[in-house]
N, C-alpha and C positions, 0 to 999 in steps of 0.2 A: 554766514557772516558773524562776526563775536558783537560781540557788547559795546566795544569800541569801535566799531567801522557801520555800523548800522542803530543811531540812536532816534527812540523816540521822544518828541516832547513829552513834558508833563502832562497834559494836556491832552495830548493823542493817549498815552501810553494808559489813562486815565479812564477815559471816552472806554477804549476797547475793555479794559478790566472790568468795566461796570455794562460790557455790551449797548455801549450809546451808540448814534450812528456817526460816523464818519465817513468823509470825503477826500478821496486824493484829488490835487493839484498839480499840473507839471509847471515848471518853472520857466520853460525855454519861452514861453510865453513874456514871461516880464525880461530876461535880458536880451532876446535877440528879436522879440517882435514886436517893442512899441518903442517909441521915442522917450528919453525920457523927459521932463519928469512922471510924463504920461503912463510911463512905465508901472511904476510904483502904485500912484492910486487906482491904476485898475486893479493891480495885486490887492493890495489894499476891502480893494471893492468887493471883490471874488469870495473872497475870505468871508465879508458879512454877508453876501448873498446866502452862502451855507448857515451861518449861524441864524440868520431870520430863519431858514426854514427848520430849524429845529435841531441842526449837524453839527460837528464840529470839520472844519477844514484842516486838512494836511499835506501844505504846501510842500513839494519834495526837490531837494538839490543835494547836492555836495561839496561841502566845505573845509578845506585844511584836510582832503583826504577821509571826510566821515561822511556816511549820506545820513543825511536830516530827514525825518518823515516827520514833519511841522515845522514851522519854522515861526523864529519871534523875530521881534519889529524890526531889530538890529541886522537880522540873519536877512530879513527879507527885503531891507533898505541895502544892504551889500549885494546882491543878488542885482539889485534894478540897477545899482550905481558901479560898479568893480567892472573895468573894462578887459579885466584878466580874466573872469569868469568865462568856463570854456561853452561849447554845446556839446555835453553828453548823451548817445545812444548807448542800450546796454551794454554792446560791446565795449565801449567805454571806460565802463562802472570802473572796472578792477585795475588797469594801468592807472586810473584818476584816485582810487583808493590806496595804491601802494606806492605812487609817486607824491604824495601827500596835496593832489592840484584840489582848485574850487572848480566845479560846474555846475550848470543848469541840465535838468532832466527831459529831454526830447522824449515820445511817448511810450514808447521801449524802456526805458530806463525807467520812464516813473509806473508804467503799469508792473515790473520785473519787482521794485524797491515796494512799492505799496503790496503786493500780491504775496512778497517775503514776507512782510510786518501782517498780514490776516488780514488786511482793506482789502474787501470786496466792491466799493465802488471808484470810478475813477470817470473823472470829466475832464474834456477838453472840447478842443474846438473842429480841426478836419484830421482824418488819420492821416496817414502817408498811404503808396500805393504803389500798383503800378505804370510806370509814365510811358508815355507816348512814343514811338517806335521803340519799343521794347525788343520785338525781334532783332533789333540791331544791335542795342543797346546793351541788352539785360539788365535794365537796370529800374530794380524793385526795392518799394522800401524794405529795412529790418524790423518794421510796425507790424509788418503781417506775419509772418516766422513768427516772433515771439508772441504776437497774442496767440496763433493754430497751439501755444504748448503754456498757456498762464492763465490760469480760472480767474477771470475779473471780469466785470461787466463796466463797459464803457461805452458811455454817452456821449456820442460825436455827433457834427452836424455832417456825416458822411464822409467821405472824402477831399481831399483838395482838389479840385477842379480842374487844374491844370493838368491832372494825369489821368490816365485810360482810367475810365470809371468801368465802362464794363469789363476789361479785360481784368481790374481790380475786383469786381464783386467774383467774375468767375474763379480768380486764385483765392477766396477767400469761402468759397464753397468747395474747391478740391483741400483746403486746408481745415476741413469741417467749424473752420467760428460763424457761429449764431448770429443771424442779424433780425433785427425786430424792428420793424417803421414805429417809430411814434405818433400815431394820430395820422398815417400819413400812409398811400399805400404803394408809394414811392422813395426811392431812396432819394436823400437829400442834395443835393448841390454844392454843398460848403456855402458860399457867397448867396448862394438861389437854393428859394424851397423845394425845387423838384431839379434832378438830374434827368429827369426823363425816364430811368430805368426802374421797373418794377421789383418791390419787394414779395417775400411768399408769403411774409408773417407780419400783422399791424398788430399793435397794440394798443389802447386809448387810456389804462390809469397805471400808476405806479406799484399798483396789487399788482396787476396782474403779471410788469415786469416780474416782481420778485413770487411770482408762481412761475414762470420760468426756471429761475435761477434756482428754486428750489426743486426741479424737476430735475437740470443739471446734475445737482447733488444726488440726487437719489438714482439716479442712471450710470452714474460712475463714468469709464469712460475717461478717452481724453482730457487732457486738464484745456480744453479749449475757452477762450473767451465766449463772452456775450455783446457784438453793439447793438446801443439803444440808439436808433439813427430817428435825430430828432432835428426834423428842421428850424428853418430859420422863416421868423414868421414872412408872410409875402408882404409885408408894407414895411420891414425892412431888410428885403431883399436888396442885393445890388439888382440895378438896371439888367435885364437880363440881356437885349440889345445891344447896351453900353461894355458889358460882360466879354461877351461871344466877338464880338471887333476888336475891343483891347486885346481880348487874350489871343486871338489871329495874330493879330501884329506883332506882338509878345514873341508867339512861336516863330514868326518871320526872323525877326531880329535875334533870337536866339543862335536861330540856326546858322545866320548868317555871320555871327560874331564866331563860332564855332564852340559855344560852349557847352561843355556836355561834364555828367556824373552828378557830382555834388554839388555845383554852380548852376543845376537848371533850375532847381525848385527857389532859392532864392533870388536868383532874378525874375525869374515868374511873378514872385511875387511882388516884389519892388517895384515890377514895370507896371500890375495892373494898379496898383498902390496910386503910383504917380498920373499916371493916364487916365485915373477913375476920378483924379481930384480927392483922394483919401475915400471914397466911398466904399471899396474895397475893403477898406482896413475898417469901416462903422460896421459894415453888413459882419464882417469876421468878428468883431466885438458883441454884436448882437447876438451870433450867433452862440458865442461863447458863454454870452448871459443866461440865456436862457437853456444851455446843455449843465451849467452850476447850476441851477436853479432845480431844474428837472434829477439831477442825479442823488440832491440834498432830498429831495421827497423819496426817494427811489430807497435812498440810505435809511432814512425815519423807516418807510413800510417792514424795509428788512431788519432791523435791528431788532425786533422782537421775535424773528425766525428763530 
């Protein structure tokens, strides 16, 4: 990408020249997952969480056809408020670059744009996966492809739960990316701190993440990711009960409506949204808290690598 289609802030562009830490942010978060105004001050929020810990953030989208790695107040109150702003996945990127559109970065996109610009860490909230009757379906996210070929370590609270978890951890072992429980020797839930399914590798501090990543490096090898599957604490879990009924129903009514492809994960989650009484949508925010928080430490240990 030139100089024009890929700009950093000041800020960011700064951080890296002086090897400070930094933190990618994806965007699809504040336009297509909160209400607003609620939108914004979590944006907002996210952003200080990294700098208390010591990091600088770098919220990513694309604007008038140029992708931002940082974004300022102006860039990131348009972003929450512009109901033109599209949802970009990587594949994306380049029709949205050369048709001069705005969009927000789905996790593809912003680990692809973070991983171009030298940001090694990247936070968010559940990856995408593989969803449920797959054999039918085929229908997998573009999260996992492009992380099996983009060196970045990212801090998720696992997957989204509405889709096959194990049939997702297994394509993500034939796709050799790295997963590492945080503190946990279970992979996460997204909404709930245990999926049930066991990880091979825990880890308990932020050194030790980046003695991984630095094994990575010296191992060469695939350019694969790394996640740091950090759950979400158990007191603010969603109801696990509350969960597991919603989300039946959920799949009932799906099926029944006949929606399938790109229309299942957004009504998944809408439905458990609504049916949870927003608790769904606090347990995903927590979670997201605490996967910033965790990846801004992750950033500090590395930045003197």
């Amino acid at each position: 990408m030139s100089d024009t289609t890929l700009l950093l802030s000041e800020e960011v562009r700064e951080a890296l020249d002086r090897r400070r830490p930094v933190v990618a942010l994806e965007s699809t978060i504040i336009a297509h997952g909160l209400p607003s105004p609620r939108n914004l001050r979590v944006a907002e929020e996210l952003e200080e969480v990294v700098r208390t810990a010591g990091a600088v953030p770098a919220t990513i989208a694309v604007l008038d056809g140029r992708a931002l790695v940082g974004l300022d107040k102006s860039q990131l109150e348009r972003v929450a408020n512009d109901d033109s702003v599209r949802k970009l996945g990587h594949r994306d990127l380049a029709p949205a670059l050369a048709a001069g559109a705005s969009g927000a970065t789905t996790v593809s996109a912003t680990a692809l744009l973070a991983a171009r610009t030298g940001l090694r860490i990247f936070a968010t909230g559940g990856l995408g996966g593989v969803h449920r009757e797959w054999t039918t379906t085929q229908d997998e996210s573009a999260d996992l492809g492009l992380l099996a070929r983009t060196r970045i370590t990212v801090v998720c609270a696992g997957v989204k739960s509405i889709l096959d978890v194990p049939a997702t951890l297994q394509r993500l072992e034939t796709l050799g990316v790295g997963i590492l429980g945080y503190g946990t020797e279970y992979f996460p839930g997204f909404y709930l701190s245990s999926s049930g399914e066991p990880v091979d590798w825990t880890v308990r501090t932020p050194d030790e993440v980046v003695a991984v990543m630095r094994a990575q490096d010296a191992l060469g090898g695939p350019e694969a990711a790394l996640l740091v599957a950090n759950p979400v604490a158990e007191c603010e879990q969603l109801d696990p009960a509350l969960h597991d009924r919603v989300l039946a129903d959920a799949l009932t009514e799906c099926g029944e409506r006949g929606i399938a492809g790109q229309g299942v994960t957004p009504f998944l989650l809408d439905y458990l949204a609504r049916h949870s009484e927003g608790a769904s949508l606090e347990a995903n925010l927590a979670a997201v808290r605490g996967n910033v928080r965790l990846a801004a430490e992750i950033a500090v240990a590395w930045a003197p690598a």
